[in-house]
C-alpha positions in Angstrom: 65.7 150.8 118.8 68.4 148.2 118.0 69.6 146.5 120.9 66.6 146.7 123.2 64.3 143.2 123.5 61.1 143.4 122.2 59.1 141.6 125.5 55.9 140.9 123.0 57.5 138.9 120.8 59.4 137.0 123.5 55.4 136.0 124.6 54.2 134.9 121.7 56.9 132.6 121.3 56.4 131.1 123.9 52.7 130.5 123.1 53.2 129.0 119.5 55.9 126.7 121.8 53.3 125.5 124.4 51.2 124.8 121.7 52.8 123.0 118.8 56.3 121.8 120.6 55.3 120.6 123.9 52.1 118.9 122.8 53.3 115.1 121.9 53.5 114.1 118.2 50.9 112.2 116.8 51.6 108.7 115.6 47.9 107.5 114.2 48.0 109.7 110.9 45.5 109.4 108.2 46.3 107.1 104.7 45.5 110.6 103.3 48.0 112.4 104.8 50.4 110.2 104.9 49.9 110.2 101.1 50.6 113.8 100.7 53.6 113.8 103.2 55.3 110.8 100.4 56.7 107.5 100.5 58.4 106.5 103.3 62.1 105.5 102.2 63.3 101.9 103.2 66.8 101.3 104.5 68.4 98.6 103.2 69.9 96.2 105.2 74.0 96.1 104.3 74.5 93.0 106.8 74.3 89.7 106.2 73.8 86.4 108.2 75.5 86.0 111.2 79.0 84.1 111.8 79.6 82.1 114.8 79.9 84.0 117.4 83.7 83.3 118.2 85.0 84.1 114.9 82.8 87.3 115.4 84.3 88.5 119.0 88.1 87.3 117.8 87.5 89.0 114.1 86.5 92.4 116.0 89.3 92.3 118.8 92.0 92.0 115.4 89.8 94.6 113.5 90.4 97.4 116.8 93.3 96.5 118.5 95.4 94.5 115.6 97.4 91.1 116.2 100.3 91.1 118.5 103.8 91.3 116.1 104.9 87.6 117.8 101.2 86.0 116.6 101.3 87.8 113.2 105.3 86.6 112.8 104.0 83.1 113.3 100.9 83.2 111.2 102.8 84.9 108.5 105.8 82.3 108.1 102.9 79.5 108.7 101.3 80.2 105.4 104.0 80.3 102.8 103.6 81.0 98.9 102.3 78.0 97.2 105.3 76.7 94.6 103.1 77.2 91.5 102.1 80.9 92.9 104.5 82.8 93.7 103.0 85.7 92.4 101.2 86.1 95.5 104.8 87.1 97.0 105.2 90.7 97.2 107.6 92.1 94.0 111.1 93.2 94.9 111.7 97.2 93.6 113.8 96.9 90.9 117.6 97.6 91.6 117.8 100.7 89.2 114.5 102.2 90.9 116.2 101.5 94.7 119.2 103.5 94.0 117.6 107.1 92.4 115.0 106.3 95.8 115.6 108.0 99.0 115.5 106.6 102.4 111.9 107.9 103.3 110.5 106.8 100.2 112.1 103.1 100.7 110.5 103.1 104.4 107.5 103.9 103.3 107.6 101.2 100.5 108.8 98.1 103.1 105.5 99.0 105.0 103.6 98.2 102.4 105.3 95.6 101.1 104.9 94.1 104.6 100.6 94.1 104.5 101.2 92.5 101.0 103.1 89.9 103.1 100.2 89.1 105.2 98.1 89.1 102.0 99.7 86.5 100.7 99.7 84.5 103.7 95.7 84.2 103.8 95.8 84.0 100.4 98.2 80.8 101.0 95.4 79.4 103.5 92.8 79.9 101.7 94.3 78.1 98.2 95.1 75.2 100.9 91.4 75.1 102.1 89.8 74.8 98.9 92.6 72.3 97.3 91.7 69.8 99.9 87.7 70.7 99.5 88.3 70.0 95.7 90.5 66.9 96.2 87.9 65.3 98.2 85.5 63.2 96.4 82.3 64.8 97.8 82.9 68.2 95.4 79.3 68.5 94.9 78.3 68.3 98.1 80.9 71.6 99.2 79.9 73.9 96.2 78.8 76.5 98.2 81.7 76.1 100.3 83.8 76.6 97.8 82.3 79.6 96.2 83.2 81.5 99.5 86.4 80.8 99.7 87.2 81.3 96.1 85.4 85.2 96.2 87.4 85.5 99.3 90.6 84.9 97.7 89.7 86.6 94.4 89.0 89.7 96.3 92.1 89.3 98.6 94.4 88.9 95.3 92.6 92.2 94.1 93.9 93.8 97.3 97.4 92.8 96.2 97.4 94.3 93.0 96.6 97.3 94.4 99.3 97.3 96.9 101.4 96.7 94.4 100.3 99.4 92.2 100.4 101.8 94.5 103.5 101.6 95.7 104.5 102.0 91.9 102.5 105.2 91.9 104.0 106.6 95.2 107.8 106.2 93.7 107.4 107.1 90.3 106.3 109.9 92.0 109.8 110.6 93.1 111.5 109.8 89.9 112.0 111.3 86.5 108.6 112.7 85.6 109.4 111.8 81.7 109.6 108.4 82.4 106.3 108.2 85.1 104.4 106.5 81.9 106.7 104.1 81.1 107.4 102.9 84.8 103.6 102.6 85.6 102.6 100.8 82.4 105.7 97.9 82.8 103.8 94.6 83.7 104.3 93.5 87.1 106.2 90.4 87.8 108.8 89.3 90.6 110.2 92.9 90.2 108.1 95.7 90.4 108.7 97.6 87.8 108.9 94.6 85.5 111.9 92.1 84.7 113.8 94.3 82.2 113.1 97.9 83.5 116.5 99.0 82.1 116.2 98.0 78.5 112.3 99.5 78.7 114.0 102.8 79.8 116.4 102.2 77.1 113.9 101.8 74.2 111.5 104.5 75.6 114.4 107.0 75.3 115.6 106.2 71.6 111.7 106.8 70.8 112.1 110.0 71.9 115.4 111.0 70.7 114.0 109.3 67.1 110.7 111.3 67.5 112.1 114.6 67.9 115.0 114.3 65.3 111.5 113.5 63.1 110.2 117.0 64.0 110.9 120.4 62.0 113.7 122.4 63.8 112.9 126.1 64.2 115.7 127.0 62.0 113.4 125.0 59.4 110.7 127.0 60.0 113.1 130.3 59.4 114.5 129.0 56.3 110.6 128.5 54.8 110.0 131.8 56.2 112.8 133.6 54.1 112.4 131.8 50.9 108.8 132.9 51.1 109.5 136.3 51.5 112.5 136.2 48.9 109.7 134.6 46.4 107.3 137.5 46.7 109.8 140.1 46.8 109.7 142.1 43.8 112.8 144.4 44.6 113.0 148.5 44.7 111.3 150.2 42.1 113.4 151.3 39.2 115.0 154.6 38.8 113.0 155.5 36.2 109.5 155.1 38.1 111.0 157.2 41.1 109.3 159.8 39.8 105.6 160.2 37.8 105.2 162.7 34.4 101.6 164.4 35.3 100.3 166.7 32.6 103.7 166.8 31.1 106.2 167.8 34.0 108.2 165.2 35.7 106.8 165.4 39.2 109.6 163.8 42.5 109.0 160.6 44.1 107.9 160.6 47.7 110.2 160.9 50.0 110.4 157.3 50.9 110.6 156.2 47.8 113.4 158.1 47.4 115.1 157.3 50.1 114.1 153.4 49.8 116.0 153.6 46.3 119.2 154.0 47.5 121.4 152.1 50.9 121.5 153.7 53.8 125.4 153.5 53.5 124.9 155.4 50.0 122.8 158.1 51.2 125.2 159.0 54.3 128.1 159.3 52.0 126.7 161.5 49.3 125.6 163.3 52.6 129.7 163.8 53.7 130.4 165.1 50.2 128.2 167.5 50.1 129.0 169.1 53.3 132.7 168.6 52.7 132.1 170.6 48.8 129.9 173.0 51.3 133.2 173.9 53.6 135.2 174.0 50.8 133.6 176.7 48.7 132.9 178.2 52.2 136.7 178.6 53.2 137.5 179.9 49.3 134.9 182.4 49.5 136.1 183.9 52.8 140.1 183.3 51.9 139.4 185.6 48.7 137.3 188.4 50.6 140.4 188.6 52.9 142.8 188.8 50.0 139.8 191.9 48.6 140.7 193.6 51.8 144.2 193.5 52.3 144.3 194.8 48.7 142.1 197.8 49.4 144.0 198.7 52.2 
């Protein structure tokens, strides 16, 4: 019965248990076995050589805990943009773009804006370290030198970029959605949405208005649609074919036919004269019966 513990199972369990899971695992297998169990996959090793191990212990302390806002303040106005780079300083939102924004998407923008800021301050150091490397006059000797530095800031100016397009992303996001393509495809300079945002928006909206005045109206399509009815459109038939002559007698239309000949209008008034002729004889009739009677009597 369901419910109740079956005791012999619980005992052979325990058996195959003793015998395969508390026996320890043997480590000296055969080539052929290990064969048929397969290939033993390698880890690769993602590391690579050590740094001193200073820069290691300070590195990790920044990596867990962060810098202190004082020391970050001070290595932050240390490093300032080089005067031939200033593309390295974080882009300004455009005026237009600040005013449609609201306050929680402008907060959220100065944070980034701010990690670009320290972006461009290691970027500053590291174009200082390798301009003095480069100046000196044993170049060949620090070519490995420099190749470090210079991925380092390659990848760092990468980081930038992205920043900086993804702040675009995150406010076009709260903006007209027509205009989402042209705000994210304007080239990035010291604004970010370009240098002349409002004559882009400008343009991009007389395409539009010029591209759908280029585009057949639906009263357009109506218009076609009558004149190629009208064309095909043979009229009613004539009154002579309302009706067919078949073995010699003239045999009525159909009803529809018929009625198709003539206006709706036309048929309701030859309708009213007929009834009003109807009353008319009607009233005579019974008017002269009365005068028969009164007669007679």
């Amino acid at each position: 019965m369901t419910g109740r513990i079956n005791l012999r199972n619980i005992d052979i369990f325990y058996i195959f248990y003793s015998i395969y899971i508390t026996e320890e695992p043997r480590t000296d297998l055969d080539k052929d076995i290990l064969s048929i169990l397969g290939e033993e996959g390698l880890t690769k090793d993602l590391s690579a050589d050590p740094i001193h191990a200073d820069i290691a212990s300070r590195w990790e302390n920044i990596l867990i805990g962060g810098l202190e806002e004082d020391t970050k303040k001070v290595l932050v106005d240390r490093y300032l943009p080089p005067s031939n780079c200033m593309a390295v300083t974080p882009p300004i939102m455009n005026p237009e773009v600040k005013i449609a924004c609201s306050e929680s998407v402008m907060r959220r923008d100065e944070r980034i804006s701010q990690v670009q800021h320290q972006i461009a301050a290691g970027l500053s150091a590291i174009g200082l370290a390798l301009t003095r490397m480069l100046n000196k006059q044993e170049v060949e000797d620090n070519k490995d030198d420099i190749r470090l530095l210079s991925d380092a800031g390659r990848l760092l100016a990468n980081v930038h970029h992205s920043e900086s397009r993804s702040r675009r992303e995150l406010i076009a996001l709260n903006l007209n959605k027509e205009l989402k393509e042209t705000l994210v495809s304007t080239p990035i300079s010291k604004f970010l949405f370009g240098n002349d945002l409002e004559d882009t928006i400008k343009t991009t909206k007389d395409l539009e208005k010029s591209g759908q005045q280029l585009k057949p109206t639906k009263q357009m399509f109506v218009k076609s649609a009558r004149k190629a009815v009208s064309e095909n459109y043979k009229g009613p038939f004539p009154h002579k074919s309302a009706g067919a002559r078949r073995n010699g007698f003239l045999t009525p239309a159909p009803v529809s036919i018929r009625r198709s000949h003539y206006p709706t209008s036309t048929r309701k008034e030859t309708i009213h004269k007929k009834q009003q002729k109807f009353r008319q004889s009607y009233y005579l009739q019974s008017n002269q019966s009365d005068r028969r009677r009164t007669h007679r009597s």
